[in-house]
C-alpha positions in Angstrom: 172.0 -3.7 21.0 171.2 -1.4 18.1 173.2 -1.8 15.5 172.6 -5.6 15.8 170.6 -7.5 13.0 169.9 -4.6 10.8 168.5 -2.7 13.7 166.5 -5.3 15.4 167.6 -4.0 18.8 165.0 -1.1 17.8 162.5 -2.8 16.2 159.1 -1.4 17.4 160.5 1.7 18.7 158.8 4.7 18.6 159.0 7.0 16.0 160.2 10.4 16.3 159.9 12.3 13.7 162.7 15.3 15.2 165.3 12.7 15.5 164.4 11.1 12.1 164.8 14.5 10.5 167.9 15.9 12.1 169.7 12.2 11.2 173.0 12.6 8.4 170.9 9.9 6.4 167.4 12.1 6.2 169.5 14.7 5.2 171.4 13.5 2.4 168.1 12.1 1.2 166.1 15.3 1.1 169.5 17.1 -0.2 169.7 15.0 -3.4 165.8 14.9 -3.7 166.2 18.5 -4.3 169.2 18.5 -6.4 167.0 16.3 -8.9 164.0 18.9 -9.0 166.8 21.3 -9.9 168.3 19.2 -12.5 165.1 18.2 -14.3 163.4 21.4 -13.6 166.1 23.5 -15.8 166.3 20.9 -18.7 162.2 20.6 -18.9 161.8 24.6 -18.5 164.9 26.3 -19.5 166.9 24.3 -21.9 164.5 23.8 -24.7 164.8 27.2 -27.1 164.8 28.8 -30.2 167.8 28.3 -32.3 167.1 31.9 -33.3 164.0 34.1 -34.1 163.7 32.8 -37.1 163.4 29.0 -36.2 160.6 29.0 -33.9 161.1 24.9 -33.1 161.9 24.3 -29.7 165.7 22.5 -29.7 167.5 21.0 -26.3 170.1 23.5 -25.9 172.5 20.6 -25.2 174.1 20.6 -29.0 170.7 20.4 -30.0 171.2 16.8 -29.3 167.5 15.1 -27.4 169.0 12.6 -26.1 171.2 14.5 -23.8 167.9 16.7 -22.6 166.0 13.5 -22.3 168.4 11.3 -20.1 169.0 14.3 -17.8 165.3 14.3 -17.2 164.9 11.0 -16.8 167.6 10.3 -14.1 166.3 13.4 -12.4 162.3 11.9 -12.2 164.1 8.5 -11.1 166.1 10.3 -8.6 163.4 12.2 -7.2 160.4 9.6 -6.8 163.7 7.2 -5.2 164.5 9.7 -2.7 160.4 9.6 -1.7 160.5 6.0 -1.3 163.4 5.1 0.4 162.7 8.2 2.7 159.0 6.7 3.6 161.5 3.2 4.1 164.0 4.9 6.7 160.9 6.3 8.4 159.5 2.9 9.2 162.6 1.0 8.9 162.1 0.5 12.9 158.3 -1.0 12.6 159.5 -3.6 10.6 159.9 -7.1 12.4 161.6 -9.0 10.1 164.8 -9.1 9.9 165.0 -10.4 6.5 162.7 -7.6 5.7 165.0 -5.4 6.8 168.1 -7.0 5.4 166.1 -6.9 1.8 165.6 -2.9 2.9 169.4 -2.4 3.2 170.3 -4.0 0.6 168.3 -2.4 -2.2 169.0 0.8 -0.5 172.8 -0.3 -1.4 172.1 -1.4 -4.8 169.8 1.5 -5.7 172.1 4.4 -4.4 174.9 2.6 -5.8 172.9 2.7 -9.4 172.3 6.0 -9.2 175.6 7.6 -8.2 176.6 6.0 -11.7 173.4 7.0 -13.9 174.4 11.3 -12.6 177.9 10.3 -13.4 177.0 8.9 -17.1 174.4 12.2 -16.8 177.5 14.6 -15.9 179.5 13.4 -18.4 177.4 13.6 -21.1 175.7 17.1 -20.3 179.0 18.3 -20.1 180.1 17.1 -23.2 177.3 18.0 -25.4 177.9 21.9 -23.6 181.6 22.0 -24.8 180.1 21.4 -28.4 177.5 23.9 -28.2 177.7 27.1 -30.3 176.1 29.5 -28.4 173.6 32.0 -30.4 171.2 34.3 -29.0 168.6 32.1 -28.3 170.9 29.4 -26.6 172.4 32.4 -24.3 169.1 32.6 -22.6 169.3 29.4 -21.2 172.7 28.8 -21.2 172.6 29.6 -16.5 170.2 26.7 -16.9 172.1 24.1 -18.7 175.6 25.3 -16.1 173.0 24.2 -13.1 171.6 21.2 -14.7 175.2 19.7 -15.4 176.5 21.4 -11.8 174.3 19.3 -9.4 174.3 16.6 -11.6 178.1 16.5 -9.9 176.7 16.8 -6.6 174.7 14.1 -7.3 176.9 11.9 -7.6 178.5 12.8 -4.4 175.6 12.6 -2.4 174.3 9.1 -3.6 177.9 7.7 -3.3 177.7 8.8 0.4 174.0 7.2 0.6 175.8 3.7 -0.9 178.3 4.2 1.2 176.6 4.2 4.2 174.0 1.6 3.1 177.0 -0.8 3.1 178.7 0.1 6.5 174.6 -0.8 7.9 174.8 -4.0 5.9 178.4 -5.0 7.3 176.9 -3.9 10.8 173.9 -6.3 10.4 175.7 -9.3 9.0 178.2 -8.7 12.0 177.4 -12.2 13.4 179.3 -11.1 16.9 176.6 -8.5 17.4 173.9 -11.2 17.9 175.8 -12.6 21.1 173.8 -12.3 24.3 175.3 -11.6 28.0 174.3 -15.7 28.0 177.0 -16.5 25.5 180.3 -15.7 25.0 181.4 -13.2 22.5 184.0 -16.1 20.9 182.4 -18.9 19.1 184.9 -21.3 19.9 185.0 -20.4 23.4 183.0 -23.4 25.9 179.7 -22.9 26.7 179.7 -21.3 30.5 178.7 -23.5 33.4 176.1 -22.7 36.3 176.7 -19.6 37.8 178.0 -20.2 41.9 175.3 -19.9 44.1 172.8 -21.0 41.1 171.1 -23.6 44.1 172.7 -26.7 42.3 175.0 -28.6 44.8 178.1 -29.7 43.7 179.4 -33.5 44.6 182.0 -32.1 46.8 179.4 -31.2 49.3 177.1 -34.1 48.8 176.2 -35.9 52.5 175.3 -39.4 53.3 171.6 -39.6 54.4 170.9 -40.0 58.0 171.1 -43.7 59.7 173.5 -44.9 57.5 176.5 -45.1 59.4 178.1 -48.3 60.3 177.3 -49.4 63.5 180.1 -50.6 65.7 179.4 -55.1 66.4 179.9 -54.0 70.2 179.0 -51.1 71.5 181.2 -49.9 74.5 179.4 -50.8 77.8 177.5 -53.4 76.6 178.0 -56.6 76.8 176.4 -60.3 75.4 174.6 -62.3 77.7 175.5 -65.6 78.5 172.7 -68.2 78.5 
């Protein structure tokens, strides 16, 4: 059975690395891994500027506020070197044996996804808030299409790794599924009796159970024979 005990019906299964890539889960992963180079990529090259011509310090074009340059950043390295790992995780999530390994792999998929759906929703927020208070001068305007994209898939971020927790905890809820570890030997219902032998198993019931031979009762005067008389 597949689904049962975190995949243990697979375990040792070949891999194949079509299959792997054309699966809803591989694709989600190396969709958000590349919504986080585009997020970090336009803070770090694009949204540090010139106030003006005159100021040639480099400001975050975020209200000239750091902080708001800096967390976008970080979530987006975090983002990106998480979607490596638990990509390399998925791909040899079948080799692994365990199935407490595996339960610990589901799990911190859930509770990492789950972490950062809310670090790119604190990161949309507050992108999109410093923006609103932004005045826009002439050097700001030149980055201004990369601060819209860094705060726009910073939204679609949060879409994508709420799917990813998402699904992380229907393959947790599918492991932990304790009817999934019955066999054909035992029945689905735990509080069903345990099955007798099969007929025709080559036990022989009582009901069919014969006396062994020269046994039988042997009559004190068999007809047409008769005592001598001395």
């Amino acid at each position: 059975m597949e689904g049962a005990s975190f995949g243990a019906g697979r375990a040792g299964g070949a891999i194949d690395p079509v299959d792997f890539l054309k699966q809803p889960q591989t694709l989600l992963r190396v969709t958000t891994w590349i919504f986080s180079i585009v997020v970090f990529g336009s803070i770090v090259n694009e949204c540090y500027v010139n106030k003006d011509s005159q100021n040639p310090e480099l400001l975050c074009i975020f209200n000239e506020n750091e902080s708001a340059c800096s967390y976008g950043i970080a979530v987006g390295i975090i983002a990106f070197f998480g979607c490596i790992f638990f990509f390399v995780v998925d791909l040899y999530f079948q080799q692994i044996s365990s199935v407490k390994d595996r339960k610990r792999a589901v799990l911190l998929d859930l509770g990492f996804s789950g972490f950062l759906a809310f670090l790119w929703f604190v990161a949309f927020c507050f992108l999109a808030n410093q923006w609103q208070r932004t005045t826009l001068t002439r050097g700001f305007a030149q980055g201004a299409d990369a601060a819209r994209a860094a705060i726009t898939f910073s939204f679609f971020s949060i879409i994508i790794w709420v799917v990813l927790a998402v699904r992380a905890l229907q393959r947790y809820r599918l492991g932990t599924d304790m009817s999934l570890f019955a066999t054909e030997q035992f029945p689905a219902d735990p509080s069903a009796p345990y099955p007798g032998y099969p007929v025709g198993s080559g036990t022989e019931s009582t009901e069919t159970y014969q006396s062994p031979p020269f046994t039988e009762t042997l009559e004190a005067n068999p007809k047409g024979y008769q005592v001598p008389a001395y």
